[in-house]
C-alpha positions as a printed Julia matrix, in Angstrom:
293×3 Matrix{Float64}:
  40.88  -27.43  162.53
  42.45  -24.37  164.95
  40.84  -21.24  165.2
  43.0   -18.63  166.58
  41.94  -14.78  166.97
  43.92  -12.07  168.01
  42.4    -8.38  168.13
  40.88   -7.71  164.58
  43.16  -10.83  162.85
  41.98  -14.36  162.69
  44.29  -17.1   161.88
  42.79  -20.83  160.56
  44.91  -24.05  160.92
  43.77  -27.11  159.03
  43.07  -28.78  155.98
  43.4   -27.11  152.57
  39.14  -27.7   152.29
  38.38  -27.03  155.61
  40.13  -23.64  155.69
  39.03  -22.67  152.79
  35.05  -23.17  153.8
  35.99  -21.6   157.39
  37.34  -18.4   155.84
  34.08  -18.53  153.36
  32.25  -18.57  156.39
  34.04  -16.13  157.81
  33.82  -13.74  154.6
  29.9   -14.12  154.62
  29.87  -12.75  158.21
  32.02  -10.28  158.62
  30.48   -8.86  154.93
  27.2    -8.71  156.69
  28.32   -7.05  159.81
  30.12   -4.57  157.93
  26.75   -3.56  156.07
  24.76   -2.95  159.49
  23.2    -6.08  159.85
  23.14   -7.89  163.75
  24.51  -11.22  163.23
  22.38  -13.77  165.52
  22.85  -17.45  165.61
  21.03  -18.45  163.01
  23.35  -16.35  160.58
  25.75  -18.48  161.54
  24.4   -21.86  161.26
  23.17  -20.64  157.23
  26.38  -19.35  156.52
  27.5   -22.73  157.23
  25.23  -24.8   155.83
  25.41  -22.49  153.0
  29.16  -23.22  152.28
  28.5   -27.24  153.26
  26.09  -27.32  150.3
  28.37  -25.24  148.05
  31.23  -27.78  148.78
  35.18  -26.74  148.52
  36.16  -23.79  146.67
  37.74  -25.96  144.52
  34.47  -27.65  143.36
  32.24  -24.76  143.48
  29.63  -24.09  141.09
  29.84  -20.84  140.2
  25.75  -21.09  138.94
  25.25  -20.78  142.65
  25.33  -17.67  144.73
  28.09  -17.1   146.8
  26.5   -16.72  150.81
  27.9   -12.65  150.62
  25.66  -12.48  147.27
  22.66  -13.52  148.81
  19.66  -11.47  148.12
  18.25   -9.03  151.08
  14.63   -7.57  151.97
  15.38   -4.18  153.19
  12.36   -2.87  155.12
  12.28    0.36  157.43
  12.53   -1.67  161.0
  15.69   -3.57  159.55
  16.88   -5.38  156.65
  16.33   -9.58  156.33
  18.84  -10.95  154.16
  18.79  -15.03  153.03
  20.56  -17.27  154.64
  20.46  -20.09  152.7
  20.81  -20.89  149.05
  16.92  -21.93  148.71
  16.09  -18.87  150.49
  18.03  -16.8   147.84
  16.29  -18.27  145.34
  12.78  -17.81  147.11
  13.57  -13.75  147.58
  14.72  -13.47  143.48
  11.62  -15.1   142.96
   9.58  -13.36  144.72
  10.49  -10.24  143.49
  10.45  -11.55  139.48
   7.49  -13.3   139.47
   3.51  -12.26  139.88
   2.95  -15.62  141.92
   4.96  -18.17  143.92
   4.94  -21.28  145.53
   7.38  -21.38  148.53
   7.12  -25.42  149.18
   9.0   -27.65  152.1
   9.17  -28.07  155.74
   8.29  -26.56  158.89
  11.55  -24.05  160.33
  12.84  -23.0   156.58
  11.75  -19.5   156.25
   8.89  -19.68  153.41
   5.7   -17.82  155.4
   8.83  -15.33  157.25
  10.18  -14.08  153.9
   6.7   -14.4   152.31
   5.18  -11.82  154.71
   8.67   -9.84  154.58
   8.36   -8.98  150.82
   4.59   -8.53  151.4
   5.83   -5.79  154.04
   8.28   -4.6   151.3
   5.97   -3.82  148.63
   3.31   -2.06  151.42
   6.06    0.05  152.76
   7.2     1.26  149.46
   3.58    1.43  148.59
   3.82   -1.18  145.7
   0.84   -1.92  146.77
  -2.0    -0.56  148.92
  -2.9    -3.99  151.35
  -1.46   -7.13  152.4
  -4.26  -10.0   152.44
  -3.75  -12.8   155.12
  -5.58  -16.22  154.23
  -4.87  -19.89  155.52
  -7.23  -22.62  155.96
  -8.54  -22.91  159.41
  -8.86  -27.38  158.72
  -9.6   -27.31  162.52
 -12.6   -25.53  162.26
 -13.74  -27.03  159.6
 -13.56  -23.37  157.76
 -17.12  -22.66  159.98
 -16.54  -20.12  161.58
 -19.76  -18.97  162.46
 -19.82  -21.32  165.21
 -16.5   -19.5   166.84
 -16.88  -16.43  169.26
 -15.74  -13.5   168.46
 -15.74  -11.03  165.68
 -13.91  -12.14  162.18
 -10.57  -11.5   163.55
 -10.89  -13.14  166.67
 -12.04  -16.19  164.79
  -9.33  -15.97  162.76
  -6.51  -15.36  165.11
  -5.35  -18.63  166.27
  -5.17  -20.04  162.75
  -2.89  -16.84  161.16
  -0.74  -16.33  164.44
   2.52  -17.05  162.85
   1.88  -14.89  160.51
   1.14  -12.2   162.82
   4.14  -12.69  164.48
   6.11  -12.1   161.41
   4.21   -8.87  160.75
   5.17   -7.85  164.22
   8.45   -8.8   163.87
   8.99   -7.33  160.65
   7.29   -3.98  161.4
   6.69   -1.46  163.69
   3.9    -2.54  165.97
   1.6     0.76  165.37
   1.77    0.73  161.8
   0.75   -2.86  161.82
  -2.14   -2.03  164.34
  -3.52    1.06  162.24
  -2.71   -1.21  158.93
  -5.17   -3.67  160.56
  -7.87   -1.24  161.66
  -8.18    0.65  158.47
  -7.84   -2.34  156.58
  -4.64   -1.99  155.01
  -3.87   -5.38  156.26
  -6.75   -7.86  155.91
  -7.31  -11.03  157.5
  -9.52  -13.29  154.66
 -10.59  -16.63  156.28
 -10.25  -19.23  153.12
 -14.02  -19.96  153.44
 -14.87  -15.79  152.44
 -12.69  -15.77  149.47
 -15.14  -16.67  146.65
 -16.4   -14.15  144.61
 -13.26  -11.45  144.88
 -10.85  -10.2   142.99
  -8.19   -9.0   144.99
  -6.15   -5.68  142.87
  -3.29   -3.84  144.35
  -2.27   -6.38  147.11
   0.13   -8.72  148.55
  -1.46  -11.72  149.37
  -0.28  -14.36  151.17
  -1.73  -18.13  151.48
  -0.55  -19.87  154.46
  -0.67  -23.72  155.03
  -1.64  -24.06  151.94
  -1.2   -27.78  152.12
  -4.48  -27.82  153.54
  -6.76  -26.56  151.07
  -8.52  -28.82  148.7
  -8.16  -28.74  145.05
 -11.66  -26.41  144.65
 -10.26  -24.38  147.16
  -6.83  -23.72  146.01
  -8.41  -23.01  141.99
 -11.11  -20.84  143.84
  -7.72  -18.98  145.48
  -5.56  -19.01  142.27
  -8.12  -16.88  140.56
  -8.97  -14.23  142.51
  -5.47  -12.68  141.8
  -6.03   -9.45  140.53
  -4.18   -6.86  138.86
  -0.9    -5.21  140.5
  -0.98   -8.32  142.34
   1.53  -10.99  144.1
   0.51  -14.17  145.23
   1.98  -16.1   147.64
   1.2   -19.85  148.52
   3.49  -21.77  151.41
   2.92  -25.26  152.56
   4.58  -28.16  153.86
   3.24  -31.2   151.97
   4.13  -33.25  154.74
   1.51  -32.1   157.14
  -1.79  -32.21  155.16
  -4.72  -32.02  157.73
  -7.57  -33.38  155.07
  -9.28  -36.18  155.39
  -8.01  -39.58  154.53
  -8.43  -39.55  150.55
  -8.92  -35.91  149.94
  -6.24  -34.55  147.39
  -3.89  -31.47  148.89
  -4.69  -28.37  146.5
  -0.65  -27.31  147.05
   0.37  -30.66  145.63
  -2.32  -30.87  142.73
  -1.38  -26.64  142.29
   2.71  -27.44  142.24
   2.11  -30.34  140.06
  -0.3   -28.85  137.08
   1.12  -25.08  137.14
   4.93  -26.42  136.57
   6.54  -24.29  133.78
   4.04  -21.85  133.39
   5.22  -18.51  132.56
   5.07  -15.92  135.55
   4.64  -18.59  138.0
   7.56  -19.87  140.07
   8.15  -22.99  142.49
  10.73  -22.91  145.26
  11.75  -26.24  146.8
  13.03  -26.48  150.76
  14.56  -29.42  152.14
  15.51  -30.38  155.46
  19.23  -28.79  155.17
  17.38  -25.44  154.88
  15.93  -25.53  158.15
  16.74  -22.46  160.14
  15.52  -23.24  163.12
  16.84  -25.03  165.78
  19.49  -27.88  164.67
  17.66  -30.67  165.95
  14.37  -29.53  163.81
  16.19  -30.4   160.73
  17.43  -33.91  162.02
  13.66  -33.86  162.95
  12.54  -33.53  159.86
  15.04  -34.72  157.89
  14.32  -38.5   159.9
  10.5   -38.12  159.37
  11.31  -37.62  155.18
  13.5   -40.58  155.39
  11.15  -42.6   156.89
   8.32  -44.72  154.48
   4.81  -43.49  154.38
   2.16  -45.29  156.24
  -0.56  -47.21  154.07
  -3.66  -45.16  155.22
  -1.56  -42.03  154.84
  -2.92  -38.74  153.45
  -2.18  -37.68  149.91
């Protein structure tokens, strides 16, 4: 395939198929430069993939969005638009349903859209917090044995998700958020006994909760609420024989109403492009016989 560009005209030489995905490709760009957004590398590499997993125009399923039609999180600091089919689906759902499971591997988006939509509804006062949780496995969840106030505990177990709140928003709302309480950080471990109303909460690593834990979690949802629970299944931290609360969760809650289930896979890896041969090798590869369920 040729690629020729001259001033504001771009001409494609090549197959019937391949032309047809380049311009495709192309089209999803240039439509999202045109509405203000700053195209960066990995807009590229989903546009791409997106139009891969679409196939030819001339077997397209039109159930699936086109890559221009993809759904968008516009928050104050700048909008954050999907850039792959799965991630579409994880934004509609996210903003249709009370409580969803964003499930797959590392480098795919789920806890970066989850905490985008949890910025959404705060900025446009949806809601009046955004609750941080994730199991800290590594601690054992005792974290009265840790220096450090709650937060500092805390910290090293929730820093992507900080970084996606900083990312996301303006640094001094997030700081006042966090001293006033607007944003919480809830260790897994202090959980029992609330009910959390008016709040976006978000579940991190969920993979690593147990079964009591993740039932303990499901119900503290409150009303005006969204839940959101991410985990890889592939990285479950438990102990040899103890049964991952995201898998038991995903398995039991399938088809009931007001709760929806996004699945990644490898091709929606957004990171760098040897992360998804990464992890696409390590699915393809057969579990060992004292693995973790």
């Amino acid at each position: 395939m040729v690629v020729d560009s001259r001033g504001n005209h771009i001409t494609i030489g090549g197959s019937r198929e391949g032309c047809d995905a380049a311009r495709r490709v192309l089209e999803t760009l240039y439509a999202q430069a045109i509405s203000g957004h700053d195209l960066v590398q990995g807009d590229v590499e989903g546009a791409i993939r997106a139009v891969i997993a679409q196939g030819s125009l001339f077997e397209f399923d039109t159930k699936q969005p086109s890559a221009t039609a993809f759904e968008a999180i516009n928050l104050r600091k700048r909008p954050v638009r999907a850039r792959t089919a799965a991630q579409d689906s994880y934004i509609r759902a996210l903003k249709r349903h009370e409580l969803v499971f964003g499930v797959g591997p590392a480098g795919t988006g789920k806890t970066w859209l989850a905490v985008a939509h949890a910025a959404q509804l705060f900025e446009r006062k949806e809601v009046d917090r955004i609750i941080l949780s994730r199991p800290a496995v590594e601690a054992g969840e005792r974290l009265g044995f840790l220096p450090g106030d709650l937060r500092e505990k805390v910290d090293p177990y929730l820093r992507p998700i900080y970084d996606a709140l900083y990312d996301l928003m303006d640094a001094r709302i997030v700081e006042r958020a966090l001293q006033s309480g607007e944003i919480e950080i809830a260790p897994l471990a202090f959980m029992r006994g609330r009910t959390l109303t008016n709040a976006a909460i978000i579940l991190d690593e969920a993979q690593n909760t147990t079964s009591m834990q993740m039932k303990m979690f499901l119900t503290r949802l409150g009303e005006n609420s969204r839940m959101i629970i991410t985990g890889d299944p592939s990285q479950v931290d438990l102990p040899n024989g103890q049964t991952s609360g995201l898998a038991e969760a995903a398995r039991l809650l399938s088809g009931v109403e007001g709760i929806a289930q996004v699945q990644f896979r490898a091709e929606d890896v957004i990171r760098h492009e040897l992360v998804a041969r990464i992890v696409a090798a390590y699915e393809g590869a057969p579990s060992p016989a004292n693995g973790k369920s």
